[in-house]
MARMI-277131 format. One line per 5 residues: their letters; for each residue x, y, z of C-alpha. Coordinates in nm, 3 decimals, m for minus. Example, Ala and Ser with C-alpha at 12.3 -4.5 7.8 and 13.67 -1.06 7.14 Angstrom:
! residues 2
AS = 1.230:m0.450:0.780; 1.367:m0.106:0.714;
//
This chain:
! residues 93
XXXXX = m2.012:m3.860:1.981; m1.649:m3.894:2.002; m1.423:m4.193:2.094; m1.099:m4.070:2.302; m0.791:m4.273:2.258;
XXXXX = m0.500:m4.171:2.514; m0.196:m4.306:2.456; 0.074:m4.392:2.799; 0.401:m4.374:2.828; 0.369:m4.721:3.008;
XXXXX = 0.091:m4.977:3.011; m0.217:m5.011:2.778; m0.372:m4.672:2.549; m0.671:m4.554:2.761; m1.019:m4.566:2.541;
XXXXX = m1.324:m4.334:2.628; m1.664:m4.269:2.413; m1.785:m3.894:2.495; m2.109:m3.878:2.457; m2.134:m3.530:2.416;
XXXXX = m2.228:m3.336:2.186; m1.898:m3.135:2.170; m1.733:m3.084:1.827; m1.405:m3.256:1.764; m1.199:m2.958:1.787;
XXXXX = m1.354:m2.804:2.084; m1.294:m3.168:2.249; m0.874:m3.124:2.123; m0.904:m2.812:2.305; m1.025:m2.918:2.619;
XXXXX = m0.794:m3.188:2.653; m0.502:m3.008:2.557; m0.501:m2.864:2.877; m0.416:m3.183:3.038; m0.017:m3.110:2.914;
XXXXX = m0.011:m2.830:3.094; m0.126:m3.015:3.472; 0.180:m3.137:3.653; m0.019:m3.383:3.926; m0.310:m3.611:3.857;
XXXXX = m0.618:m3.545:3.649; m0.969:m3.663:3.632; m1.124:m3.732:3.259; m1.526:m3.783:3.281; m1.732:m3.858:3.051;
XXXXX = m2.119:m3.991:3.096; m2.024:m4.348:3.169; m1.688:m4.367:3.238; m1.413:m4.181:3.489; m1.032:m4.205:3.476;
XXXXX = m0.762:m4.091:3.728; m0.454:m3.999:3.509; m0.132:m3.868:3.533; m0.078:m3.643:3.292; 0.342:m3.692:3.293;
XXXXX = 0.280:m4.053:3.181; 0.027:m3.947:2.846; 0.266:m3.926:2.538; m0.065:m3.877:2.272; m0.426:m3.758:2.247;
XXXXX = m0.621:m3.851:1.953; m1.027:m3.785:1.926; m1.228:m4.002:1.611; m1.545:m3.866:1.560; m1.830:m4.171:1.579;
XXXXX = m2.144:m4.183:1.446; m2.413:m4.482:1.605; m2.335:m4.720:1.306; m2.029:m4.722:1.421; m2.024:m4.773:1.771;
XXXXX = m2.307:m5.049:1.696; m2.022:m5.216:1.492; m1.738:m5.200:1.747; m1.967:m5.305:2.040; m2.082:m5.626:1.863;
XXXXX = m1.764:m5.903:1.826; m1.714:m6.041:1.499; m1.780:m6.392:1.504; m1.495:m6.628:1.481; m1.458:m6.881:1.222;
XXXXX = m1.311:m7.189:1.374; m1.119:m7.392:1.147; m1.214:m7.718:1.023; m1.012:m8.000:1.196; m0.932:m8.291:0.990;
XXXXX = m1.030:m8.655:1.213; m0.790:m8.936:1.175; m0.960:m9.230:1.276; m0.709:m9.494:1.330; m0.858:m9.876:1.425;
XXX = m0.662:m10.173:1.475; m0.635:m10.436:1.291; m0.551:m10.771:1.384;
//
């Protein structure tokens, strides 16, 4: 399994899992390919499909995952809240 970051010129990085069970470096290869389109492009993977325009991608990068993980980064770490310090304030005749 590999995670597919794609970073744009403008706007937010683009993030796809492939769950294929393509090596890393055949992966590279494939998507090097998208430098060389000059209109739009169409990146599918199992569960996910993006329209992009190649002219607007300035980086590529593929991190190989393994199920631990993806279990990891699809669970949110829990968020310690701060404890809040009460000021009780009564009046006093």
């Amino acid at each position: 399994m590999n995670r597919i970051l794609i970073s744009l010129k403008c706007g937010e990085s683009v993030h796809l899992t492939d769950d294929d069970d393509m090596s890393k470096d055949q992966l590279l290869d494939n998507l090097s390919s998208l430098f060389s389109i000059n209109s739009v492009s169409i990146l599918k993977t199992k569960s996910t499909s993006v329209i992009i325009r190649p002219s607007d991608i300035t980086s590529i990068t593929v991190e190989e995952v393994n199920e631990v993980q993806q279990e990891e980064k699809s669970t949110p770490p829990a968020k310690d809240e701060p404890e809040q310090e009460v000021d009780i304030i009564t009046d006093m005749d």
